[in-house]
Rosetta silent file (secondary structure, phi, psi, omega in degrees, C-alpha in Angstrom):
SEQUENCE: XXXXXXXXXXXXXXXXXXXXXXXXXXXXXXXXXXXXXXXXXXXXXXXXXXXXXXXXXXXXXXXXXXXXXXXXXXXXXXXXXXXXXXXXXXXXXXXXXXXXXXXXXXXXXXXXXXXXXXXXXXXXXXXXXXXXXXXXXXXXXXXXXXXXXXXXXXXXXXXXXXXXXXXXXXXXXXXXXXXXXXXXXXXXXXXXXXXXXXXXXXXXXXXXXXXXXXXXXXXXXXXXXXXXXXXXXXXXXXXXXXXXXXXXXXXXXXXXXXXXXXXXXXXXXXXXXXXXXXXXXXXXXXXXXXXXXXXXXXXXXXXXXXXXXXXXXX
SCORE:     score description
SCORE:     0.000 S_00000001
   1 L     0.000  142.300 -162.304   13.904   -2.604    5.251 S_00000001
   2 L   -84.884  167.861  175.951   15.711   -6.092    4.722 S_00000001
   3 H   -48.233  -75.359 -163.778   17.187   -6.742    1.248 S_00000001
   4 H   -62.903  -13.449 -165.494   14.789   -9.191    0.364 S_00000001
   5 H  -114.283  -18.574  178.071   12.015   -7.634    1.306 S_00000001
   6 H   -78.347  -47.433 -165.795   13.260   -3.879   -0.532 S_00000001
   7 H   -77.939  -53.108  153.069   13.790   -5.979   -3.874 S_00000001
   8 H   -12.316  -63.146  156.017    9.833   -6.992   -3.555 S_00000001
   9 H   -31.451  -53.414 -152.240    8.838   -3.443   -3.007 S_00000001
  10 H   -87.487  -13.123 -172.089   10.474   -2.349   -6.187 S_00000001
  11 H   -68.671  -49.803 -154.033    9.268   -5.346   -8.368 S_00000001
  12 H   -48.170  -68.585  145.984    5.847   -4.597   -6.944 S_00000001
  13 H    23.758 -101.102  148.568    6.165   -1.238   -7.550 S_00000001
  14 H   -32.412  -42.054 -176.021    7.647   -1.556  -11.043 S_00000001
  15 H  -109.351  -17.194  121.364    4.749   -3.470  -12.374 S_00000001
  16 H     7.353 -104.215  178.588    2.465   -0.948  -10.881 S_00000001
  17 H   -44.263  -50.310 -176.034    3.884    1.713  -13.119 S_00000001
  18 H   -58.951  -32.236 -167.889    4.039   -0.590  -15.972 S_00000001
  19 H   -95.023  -53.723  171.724    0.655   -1.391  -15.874 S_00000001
  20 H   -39.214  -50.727 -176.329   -0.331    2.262  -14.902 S_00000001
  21 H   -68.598  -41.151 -179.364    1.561    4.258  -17.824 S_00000001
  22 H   -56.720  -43.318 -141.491   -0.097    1.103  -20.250 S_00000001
  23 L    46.595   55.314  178.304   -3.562    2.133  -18.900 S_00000001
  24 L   -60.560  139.770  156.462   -4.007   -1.886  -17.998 S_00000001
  25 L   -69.281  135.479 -156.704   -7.476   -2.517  -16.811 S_00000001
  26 H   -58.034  -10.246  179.521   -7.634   -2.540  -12.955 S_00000001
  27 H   -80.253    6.150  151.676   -8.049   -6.162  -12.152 S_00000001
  28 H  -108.434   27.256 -168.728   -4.698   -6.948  -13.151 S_00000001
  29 L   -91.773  167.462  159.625   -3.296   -4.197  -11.065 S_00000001
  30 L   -94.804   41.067 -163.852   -1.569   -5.637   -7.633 S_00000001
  31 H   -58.664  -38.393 -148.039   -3.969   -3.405   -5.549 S_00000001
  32 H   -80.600  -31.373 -168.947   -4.426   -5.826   -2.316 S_00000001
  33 H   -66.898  -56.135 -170.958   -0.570   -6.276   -2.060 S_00000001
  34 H   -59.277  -67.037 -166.710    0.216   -2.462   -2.692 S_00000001
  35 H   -46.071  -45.938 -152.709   -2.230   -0.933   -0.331 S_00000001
  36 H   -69.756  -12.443 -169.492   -1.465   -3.224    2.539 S_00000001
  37 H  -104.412  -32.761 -168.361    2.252   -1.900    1.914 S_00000001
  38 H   -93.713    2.179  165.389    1.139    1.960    1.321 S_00000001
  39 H  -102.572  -33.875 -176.418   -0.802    1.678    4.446 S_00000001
  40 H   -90.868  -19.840 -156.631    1.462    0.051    6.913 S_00000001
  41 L   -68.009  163.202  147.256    4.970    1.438    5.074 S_00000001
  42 L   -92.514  -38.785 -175.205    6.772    4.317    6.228 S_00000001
  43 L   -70.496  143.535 -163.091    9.255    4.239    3.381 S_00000001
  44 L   -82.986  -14.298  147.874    9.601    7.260    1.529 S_00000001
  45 H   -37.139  -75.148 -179.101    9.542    5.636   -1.760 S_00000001
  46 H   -89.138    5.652  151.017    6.161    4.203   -1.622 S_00000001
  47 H   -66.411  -37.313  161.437    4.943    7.294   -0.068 S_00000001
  48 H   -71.843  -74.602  159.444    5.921    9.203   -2.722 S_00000001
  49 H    13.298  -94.376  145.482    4.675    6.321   -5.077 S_00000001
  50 H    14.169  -95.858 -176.076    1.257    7.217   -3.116 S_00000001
  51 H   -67.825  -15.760  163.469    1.088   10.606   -4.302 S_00000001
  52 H   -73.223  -52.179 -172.343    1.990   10.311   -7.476 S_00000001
  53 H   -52.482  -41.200  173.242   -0.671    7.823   -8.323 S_00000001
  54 H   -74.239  -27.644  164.411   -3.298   10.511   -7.154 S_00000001
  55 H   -63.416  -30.070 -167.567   -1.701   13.130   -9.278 S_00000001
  56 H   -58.487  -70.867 -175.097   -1.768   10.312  -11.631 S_00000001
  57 H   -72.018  -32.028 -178.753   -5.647    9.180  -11.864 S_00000001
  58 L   -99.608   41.044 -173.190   -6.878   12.639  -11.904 S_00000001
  59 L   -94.258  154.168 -160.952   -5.152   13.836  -14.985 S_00000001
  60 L   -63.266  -19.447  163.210   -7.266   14.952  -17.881 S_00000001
  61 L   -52.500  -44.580  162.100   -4.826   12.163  -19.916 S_00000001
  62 L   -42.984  104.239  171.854   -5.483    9.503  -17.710 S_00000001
  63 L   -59.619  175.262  153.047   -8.449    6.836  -19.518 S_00000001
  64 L   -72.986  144.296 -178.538  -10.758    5.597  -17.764 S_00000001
  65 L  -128.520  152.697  177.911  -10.927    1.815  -15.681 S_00000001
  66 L   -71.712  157.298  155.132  -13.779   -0.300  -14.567 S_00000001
  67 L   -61.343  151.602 -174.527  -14.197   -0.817  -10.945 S_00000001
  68 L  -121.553  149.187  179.637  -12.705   -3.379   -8.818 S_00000001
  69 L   -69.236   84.002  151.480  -14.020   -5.509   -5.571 S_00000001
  70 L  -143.430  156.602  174.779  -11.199   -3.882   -3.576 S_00000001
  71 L  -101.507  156.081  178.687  -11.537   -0.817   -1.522 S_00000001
  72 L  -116.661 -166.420 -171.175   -9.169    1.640   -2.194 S_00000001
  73 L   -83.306  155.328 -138.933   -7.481    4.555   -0.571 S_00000001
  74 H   -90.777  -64.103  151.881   -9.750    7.090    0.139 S_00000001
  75 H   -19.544  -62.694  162.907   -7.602    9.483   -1.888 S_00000001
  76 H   -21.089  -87.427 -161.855   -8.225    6.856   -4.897 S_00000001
  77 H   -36.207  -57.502 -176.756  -11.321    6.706   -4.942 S_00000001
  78 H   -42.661  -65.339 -155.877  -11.903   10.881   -4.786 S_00000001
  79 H   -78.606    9.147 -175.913   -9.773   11.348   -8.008 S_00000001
  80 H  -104.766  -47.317 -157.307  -11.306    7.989   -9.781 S_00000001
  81 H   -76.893  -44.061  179.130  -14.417    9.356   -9.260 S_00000001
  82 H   -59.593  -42.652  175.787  -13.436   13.343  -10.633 S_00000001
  83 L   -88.208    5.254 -176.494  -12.277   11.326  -13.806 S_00000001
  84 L  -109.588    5.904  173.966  -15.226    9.348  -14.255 S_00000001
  85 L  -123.751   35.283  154.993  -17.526   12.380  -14.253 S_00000001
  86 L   -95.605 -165.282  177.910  -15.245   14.280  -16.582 S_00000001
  87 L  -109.791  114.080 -109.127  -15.896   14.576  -19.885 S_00000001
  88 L   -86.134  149.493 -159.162  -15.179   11.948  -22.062 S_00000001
  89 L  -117.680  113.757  174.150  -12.195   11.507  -24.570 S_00000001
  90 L   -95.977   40.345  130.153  -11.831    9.562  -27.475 S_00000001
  91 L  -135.553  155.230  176.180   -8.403    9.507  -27.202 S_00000001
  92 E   -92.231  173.150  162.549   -5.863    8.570  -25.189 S_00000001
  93 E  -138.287  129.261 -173.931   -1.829    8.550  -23.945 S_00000001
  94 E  -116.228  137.530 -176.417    0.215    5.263  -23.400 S_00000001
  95 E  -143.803  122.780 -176.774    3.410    5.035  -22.190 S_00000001
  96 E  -124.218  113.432  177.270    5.277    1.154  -22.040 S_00000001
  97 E   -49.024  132.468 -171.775    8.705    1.702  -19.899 S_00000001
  98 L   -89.914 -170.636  133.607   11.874    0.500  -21.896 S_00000001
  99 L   -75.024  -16.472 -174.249   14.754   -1.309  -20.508 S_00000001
 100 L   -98.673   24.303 -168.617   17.315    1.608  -21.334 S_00000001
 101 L    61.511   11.172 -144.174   14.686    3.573  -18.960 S_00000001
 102 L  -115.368 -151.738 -175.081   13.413    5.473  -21.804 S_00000001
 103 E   155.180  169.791  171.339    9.888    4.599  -23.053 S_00000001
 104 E  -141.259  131.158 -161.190    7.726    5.019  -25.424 S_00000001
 105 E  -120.303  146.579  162.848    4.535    7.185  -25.505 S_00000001
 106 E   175.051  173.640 -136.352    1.811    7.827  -27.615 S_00000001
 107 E  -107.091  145.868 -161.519   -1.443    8.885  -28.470 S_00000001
 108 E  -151.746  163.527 -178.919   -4.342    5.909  -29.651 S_00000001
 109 L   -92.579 -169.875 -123.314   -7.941    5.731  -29.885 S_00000001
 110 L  -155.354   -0.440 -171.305   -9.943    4.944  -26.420 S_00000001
 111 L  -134.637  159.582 -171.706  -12.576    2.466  -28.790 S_00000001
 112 L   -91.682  -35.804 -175.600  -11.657   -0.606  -30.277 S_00000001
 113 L   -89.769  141.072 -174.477  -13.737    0.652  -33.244 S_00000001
 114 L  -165.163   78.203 -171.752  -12.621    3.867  -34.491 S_00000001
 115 L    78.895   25.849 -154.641  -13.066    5.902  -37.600 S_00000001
 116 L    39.784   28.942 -156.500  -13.672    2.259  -39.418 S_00000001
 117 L  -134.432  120.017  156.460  -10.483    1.072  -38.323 S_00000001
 118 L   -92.212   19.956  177.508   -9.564   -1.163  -35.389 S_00000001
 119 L   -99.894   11.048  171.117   -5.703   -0.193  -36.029 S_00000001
 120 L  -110.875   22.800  165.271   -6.091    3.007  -33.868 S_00000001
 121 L  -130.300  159.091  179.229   -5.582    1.286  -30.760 S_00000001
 122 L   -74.186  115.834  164.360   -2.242   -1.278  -29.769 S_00000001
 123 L  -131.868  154.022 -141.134   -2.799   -5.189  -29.630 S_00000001
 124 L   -48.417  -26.600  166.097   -1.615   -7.480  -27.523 S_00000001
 125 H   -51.319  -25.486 -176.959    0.818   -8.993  -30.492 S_00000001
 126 H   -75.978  -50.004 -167.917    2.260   -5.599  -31.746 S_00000001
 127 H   -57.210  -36.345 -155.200    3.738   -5.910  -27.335 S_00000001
 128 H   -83.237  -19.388 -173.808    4.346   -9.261  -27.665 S_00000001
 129 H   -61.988  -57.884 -151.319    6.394   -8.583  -31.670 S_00000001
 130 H   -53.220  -29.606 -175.823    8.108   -5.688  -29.511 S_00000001
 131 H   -83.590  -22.158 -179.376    9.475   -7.270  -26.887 S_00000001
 132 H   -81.543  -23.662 -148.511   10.976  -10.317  -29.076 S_00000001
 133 H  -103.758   -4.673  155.448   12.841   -7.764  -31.656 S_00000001
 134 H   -53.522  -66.103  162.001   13.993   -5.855  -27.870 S_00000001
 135 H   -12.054  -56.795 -175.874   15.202   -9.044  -27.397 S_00000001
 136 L  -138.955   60.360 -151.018   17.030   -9.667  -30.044 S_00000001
 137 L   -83.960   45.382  170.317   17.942   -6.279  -31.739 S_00000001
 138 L  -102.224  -14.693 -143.538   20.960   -7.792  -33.982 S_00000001
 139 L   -97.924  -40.741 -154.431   17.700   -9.180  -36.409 S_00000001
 140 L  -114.008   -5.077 -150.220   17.328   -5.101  -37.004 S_00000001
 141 L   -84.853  155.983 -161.391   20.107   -2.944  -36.100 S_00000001
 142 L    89.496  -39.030 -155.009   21.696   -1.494  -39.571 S_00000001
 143 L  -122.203  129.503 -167.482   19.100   -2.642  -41.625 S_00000001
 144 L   -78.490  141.364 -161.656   15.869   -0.973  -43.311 S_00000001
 145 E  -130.224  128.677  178.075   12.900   -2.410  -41.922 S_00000001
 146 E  -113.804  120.514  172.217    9.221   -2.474  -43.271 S_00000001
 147 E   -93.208  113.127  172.808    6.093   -2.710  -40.850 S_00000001
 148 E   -82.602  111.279  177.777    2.824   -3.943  -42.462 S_00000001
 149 L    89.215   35.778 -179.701   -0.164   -2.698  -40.432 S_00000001
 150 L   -27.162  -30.530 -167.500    1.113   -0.433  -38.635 S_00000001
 151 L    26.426 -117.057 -169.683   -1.632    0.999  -36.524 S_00000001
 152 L   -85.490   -3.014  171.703   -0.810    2.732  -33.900 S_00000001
 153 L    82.746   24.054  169.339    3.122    2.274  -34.115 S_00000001
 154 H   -65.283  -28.031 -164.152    4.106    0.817  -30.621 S_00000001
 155 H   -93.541  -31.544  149.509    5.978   -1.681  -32.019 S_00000001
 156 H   -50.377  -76.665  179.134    7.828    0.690  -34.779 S_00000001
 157 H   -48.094  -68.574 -163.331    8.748    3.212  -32.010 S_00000001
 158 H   -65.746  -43.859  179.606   10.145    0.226  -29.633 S_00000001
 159 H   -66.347  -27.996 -170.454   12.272   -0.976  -32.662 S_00000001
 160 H   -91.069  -32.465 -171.337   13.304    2.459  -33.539 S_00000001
 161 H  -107.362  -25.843  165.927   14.412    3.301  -30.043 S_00000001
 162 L   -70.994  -53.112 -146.287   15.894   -0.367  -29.032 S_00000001
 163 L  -131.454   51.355 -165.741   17.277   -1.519  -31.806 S_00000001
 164 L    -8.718   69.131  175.852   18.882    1.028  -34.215 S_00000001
 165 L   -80.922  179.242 -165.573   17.854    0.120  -37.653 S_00000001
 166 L   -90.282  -16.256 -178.839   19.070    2.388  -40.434 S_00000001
 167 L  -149.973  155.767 -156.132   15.685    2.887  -41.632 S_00000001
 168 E  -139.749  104.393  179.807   12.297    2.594  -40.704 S_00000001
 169 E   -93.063  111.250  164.242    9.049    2.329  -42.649 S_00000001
 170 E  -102.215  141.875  157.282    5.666    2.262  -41.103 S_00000001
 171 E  -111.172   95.714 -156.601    2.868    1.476  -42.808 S_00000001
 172 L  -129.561  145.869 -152.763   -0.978    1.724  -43.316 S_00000001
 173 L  -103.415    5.628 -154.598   -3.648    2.103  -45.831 S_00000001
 174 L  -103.796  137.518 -178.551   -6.544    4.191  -43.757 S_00000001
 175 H   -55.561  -68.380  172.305   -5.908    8.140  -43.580 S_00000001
 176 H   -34.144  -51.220  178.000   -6.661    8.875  -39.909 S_00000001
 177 H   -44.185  -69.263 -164.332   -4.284    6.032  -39.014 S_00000001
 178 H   -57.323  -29.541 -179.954   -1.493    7.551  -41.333 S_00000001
 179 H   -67.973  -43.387 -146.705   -2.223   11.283  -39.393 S_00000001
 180 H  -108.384   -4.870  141.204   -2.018    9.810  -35.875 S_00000001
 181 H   -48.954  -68.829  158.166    0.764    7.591  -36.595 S_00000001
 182 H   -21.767  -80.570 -124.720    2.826   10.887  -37.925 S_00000001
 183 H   -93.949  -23.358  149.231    2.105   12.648  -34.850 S_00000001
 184 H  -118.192   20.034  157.924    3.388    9.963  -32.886 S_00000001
 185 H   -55.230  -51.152 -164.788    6.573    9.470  -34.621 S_00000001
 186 L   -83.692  -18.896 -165.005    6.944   13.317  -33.762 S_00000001
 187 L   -98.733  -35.897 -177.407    5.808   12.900  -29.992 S_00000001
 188 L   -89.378   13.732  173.213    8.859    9.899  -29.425 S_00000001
 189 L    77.005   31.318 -158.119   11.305   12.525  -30.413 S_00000001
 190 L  -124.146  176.472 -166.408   11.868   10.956  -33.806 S_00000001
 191 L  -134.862  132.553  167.097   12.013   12.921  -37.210 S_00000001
 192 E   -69.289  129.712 -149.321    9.917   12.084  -40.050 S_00000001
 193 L   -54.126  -23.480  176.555   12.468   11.474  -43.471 S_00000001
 194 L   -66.525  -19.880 -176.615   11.381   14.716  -45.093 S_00000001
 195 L   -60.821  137.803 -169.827   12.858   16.792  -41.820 S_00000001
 196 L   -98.928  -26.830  174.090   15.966   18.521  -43.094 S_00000001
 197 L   -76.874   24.869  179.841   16.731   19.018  -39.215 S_00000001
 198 L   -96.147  140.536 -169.780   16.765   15.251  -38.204 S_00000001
 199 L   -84.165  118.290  177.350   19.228   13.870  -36.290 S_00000001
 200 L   -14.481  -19.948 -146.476   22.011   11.663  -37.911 S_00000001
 201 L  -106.548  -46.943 -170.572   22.040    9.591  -35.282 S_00000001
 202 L   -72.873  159.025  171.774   18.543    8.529  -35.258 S_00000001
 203 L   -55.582 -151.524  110.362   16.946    6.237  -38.216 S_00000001
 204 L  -102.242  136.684 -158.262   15.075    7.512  -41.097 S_00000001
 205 E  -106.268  141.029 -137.597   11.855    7.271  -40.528 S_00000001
 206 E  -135.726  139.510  157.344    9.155    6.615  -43.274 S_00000001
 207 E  -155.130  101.682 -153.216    5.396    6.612  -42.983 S_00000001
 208 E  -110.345  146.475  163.635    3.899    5.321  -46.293 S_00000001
 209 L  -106.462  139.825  168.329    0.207    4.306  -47.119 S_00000001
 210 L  -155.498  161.840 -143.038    0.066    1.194  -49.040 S_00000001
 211 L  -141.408  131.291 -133.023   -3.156   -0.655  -49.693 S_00000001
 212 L   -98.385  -71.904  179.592   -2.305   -4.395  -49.553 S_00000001
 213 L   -27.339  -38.276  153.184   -4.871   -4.735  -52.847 S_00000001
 214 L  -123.379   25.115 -168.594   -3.591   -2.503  -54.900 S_00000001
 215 L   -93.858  128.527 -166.862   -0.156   -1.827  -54.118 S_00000001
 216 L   -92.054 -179.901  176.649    2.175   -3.509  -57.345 S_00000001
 217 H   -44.348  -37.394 -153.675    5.587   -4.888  -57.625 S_00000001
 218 H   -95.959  -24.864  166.745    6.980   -1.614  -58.699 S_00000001
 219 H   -56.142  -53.718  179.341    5.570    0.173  -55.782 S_00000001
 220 H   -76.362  -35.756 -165.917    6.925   -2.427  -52.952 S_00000001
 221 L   -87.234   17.700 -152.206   10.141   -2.141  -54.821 S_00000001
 222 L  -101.955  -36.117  162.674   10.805    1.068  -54.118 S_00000001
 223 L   -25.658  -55.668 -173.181   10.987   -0.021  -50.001 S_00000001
 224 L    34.455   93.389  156.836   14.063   -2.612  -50.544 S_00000001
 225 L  -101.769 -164.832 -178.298   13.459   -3.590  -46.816 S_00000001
 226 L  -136.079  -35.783  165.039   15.987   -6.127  -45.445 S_00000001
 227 E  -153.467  125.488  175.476   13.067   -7.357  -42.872 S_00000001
 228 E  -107.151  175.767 -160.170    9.699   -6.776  -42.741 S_00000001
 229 E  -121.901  176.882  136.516    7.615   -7.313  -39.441 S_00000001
 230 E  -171.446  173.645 -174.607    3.837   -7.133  -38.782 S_00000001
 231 L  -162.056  125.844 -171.505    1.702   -8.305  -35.994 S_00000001
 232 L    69.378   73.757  145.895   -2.066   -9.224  -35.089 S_00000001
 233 L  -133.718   44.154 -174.800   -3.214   -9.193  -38.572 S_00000001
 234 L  -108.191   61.515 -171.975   -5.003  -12.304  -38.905 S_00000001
 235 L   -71.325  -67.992  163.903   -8.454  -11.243  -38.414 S_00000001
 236 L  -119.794  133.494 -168.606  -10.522  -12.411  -41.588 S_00000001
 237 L   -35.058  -85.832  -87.359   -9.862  -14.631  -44.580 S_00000001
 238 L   -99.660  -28.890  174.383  -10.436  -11.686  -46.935 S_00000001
 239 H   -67.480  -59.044 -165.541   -7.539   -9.485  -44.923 S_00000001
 240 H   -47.432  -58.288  161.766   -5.423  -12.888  -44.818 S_00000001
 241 H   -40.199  -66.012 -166.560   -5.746  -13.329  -48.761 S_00000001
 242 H   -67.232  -17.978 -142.373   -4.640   -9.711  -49.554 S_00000001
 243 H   -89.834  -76.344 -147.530   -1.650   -9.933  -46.463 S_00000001
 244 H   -50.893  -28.501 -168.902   -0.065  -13.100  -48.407 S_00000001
 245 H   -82.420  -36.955  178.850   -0.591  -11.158  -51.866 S_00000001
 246 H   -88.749    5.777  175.289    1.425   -8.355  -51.155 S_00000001
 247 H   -90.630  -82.093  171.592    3.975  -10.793  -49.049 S_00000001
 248 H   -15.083  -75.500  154.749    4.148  -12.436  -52.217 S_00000001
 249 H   -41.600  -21.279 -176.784    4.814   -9.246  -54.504 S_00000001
 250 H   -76.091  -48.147 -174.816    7.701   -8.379  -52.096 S_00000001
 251 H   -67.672  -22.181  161.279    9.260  -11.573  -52.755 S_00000001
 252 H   -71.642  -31.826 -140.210    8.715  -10.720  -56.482 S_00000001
 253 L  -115.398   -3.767  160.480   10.099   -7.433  -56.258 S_00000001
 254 L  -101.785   49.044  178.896   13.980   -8.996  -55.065 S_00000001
 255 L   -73.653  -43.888 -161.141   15.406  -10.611  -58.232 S_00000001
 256 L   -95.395   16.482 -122.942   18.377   -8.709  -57.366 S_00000001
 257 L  -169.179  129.742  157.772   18.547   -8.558  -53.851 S_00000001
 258 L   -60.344  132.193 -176.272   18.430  -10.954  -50.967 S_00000001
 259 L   -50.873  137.978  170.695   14.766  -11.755  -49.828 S_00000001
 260 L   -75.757  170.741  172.487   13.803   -9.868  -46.688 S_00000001
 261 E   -87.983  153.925 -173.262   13.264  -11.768  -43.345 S_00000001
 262 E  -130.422  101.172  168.689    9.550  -11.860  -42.390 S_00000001
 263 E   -96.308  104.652 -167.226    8.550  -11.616  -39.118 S_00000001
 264 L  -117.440   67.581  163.976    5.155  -12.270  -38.219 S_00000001
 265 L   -42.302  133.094 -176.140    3.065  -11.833  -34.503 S_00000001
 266 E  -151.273  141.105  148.077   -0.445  -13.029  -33.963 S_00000001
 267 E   -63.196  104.519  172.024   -2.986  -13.621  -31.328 S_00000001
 268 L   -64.335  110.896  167.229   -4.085  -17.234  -31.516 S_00000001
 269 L  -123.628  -14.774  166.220   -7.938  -16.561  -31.179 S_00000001
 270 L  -123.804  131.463  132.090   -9.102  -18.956  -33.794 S_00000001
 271 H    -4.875  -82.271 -176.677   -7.502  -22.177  -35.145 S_00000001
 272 H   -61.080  -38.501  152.779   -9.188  -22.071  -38.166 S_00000001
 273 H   -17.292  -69.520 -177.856   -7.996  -18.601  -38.993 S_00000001
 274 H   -66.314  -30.512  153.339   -4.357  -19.534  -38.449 S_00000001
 275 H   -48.904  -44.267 -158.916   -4.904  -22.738  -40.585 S_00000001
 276 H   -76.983  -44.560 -173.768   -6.306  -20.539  -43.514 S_00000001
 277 H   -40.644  -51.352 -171.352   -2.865  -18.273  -43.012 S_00000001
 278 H   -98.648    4.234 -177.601   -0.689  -20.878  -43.364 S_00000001
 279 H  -100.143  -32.421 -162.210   -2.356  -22.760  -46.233 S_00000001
 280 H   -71.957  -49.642  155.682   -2.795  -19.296  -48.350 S_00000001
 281 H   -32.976  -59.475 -173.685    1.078  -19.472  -47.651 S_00000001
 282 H   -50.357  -76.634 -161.612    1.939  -22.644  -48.904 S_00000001
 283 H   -32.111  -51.499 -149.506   -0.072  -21.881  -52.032 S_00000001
 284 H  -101.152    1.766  164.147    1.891  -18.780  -52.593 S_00000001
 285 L    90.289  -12.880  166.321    5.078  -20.693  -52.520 S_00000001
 286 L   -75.289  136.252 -177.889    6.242  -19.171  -48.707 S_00000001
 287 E  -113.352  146.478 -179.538    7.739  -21.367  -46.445 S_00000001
 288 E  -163.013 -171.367 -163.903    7.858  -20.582  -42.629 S_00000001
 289 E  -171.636  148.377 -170.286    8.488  -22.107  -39.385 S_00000001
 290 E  -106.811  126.770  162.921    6.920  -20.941  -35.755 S_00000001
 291 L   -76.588  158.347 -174.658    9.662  -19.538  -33.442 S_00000001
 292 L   -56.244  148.749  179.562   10.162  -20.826  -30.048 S_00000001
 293 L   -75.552  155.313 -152.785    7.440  -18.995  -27.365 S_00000001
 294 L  -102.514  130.051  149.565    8.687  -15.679  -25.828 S_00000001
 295 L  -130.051   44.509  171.720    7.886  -15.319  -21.636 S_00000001
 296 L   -59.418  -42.215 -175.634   10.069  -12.028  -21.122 S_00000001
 297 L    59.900   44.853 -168.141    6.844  -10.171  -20.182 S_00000001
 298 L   -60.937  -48.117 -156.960    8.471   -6.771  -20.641 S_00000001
 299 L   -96.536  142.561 -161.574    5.467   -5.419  -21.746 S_00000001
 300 L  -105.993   75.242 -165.937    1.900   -5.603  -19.255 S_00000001
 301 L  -109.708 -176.356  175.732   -0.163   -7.755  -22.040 S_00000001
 302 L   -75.280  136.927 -173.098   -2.788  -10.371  -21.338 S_00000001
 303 L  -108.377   25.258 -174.385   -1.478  -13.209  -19.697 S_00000001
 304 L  -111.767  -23.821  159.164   -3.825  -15.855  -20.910 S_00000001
 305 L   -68.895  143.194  169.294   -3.533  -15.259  -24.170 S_00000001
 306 L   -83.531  107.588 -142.289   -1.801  -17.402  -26.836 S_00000001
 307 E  -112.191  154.931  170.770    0.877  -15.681  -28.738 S_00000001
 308 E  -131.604  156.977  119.493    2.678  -17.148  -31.930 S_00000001
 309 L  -105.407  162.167  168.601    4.999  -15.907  -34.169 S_00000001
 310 E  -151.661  145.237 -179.165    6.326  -17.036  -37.379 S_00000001
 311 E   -99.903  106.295  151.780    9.543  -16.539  -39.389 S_00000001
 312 E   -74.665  138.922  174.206    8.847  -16.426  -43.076 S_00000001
 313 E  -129.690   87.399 -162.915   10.692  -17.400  -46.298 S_00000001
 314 L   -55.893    0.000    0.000    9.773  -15.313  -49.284 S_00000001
């Protein structure tokens, strides 16, 4: 196989798996491009590739995907069909491929609604937070870091395993959330701060409930972060109101102490939202500024959507 045509294979490949391990929906998959290569190829690479993907679709872990116009390998098809007549799971396992070859896996719910929570599945903004603080892991490494809204903690875990801060707080107010958040803290090989066995090496890791509404000054101040993060949590004024009031107490809660940095990802899906966001800021005396747009793509997110961030100044 020529050079040029072996570095194709593996991108193709590569974003395969990436999308596969994600559980991407199949119409962003690269189906017409693979098969035409897993049908004519010989190379043992994408043969193996091949068989893994059929061990692959029928595992009881594997979610379920809509159909696609494409036909697929016959093989395909058998084991998409054995997992769409199993029986159904409301939860899942996600796995988004690292650059240090590593990854990070864990377990989320399979409904956007879940236990009266939409925080028990990963959105696209927690991928799009993760990949800028991969990016630029100097903003974290050293330094205790607080995550507001934690949900399901992809973006905690990618921070924890990129970019070696000394300490790591996730955070969420809904109980189920705070359980399956544990449990995947414990699943990425990382030790929760009470473990008397945790390794030195690693951060200490925190999983706190706080309840944007009632959590006071004296509460927040017990964190002392050096930067907190959070990401897609500009849903509804009435969320938006409470985010800036406890952004606010934080900034109260530092007389003595340099203000943390505030890092904030969002899906633009409304205007008007993002307009409310930034006026309940002003009001509250925070100053910010939108960092330059990210196109690393690390991560297998939507690619149509409109991503923002903003750097805060409590």
């Amino acid at each position: 196989m020529a050079p040029e045509e072996n570095a194709g294979t593996k991108l193709l490949l590569q974003g395969f798996e990436r999308r596969f391990l994600a559980a991407r929906t199949l119409h962003s998959f690269p189906w017409q491009s693979l098969e035409a290569k897993l049908r004519d190829s010989s190379d043992s690479e994408l043969l193996n590739q091949r068989s893994v993907l059929c061990r692959r679709l029928s595992h009881s872990l594997c979610p379920q995907h809509e159909a696609v116009h494409t036909e697929p390998l016959d093989e395909l098809y058998e084991a998409l069909v054995e997992t769409l007549m199993a029986k159904e799971c409301t939860l899942g396992h996600w796995s988004y491929l690292l650059p240090s070859e590593g990854s990070v896996t864990f377990s989320e719910s399979t409904a956007i609604i879940s236990h009266g929570t939409t925080g028990l599945v990963t959105w696209d903004a927690a991928l799009y937070l993760a990949e800028r603080a991969i990016e630029n892991p100097v903003a974290f490494t050293n330094r205790t870091v607080l995550e507001l809204g934690s949900g399901a903690g992809l973006t905690g875990l990618s921070v924890c395993k990129m970019c070696h801060p000394r300490a790591y707080i996730f955070s969420d107010c809904h109980s189920r959330l705070l359980e399956q958040l544990r449990g995947n803290v414990l699943l990425n090989g990382l030790s929760l701060e009470a473990d008397i066995t945790a390794n030195l090496d690693s951060p200490r890791v925190t999983v706190a409930q706080l309840d944007w509404d009632v959590a006071m000054v004296h509460q927040l101040s017990a964190f002392q972060p050096d930067v907190v993060i959070a990401a897609d949590l500009l849903y509804c004024p009435e969320a938006i109101v409470s985010l800036v009031g406890v952004l606010w107490r934080l900034a109260a809660c530092q007389e003595h102490k340099r203000a943390p940095e505030v890092y904030m990802a969002f899906t633009v899906r409304n205007p008007e939202t993002c307009q409310l966001f930034t006026t309940e800021l002003g009001w509250a005396g925070i100053r910010w500024e939108a960092e330059a747009h990210h196109d690393q793509k690390l991560f297998p997110y939507g690619e149509h959507l409109e991503m923002a961030m903003l750097n805060l100044t409590l």
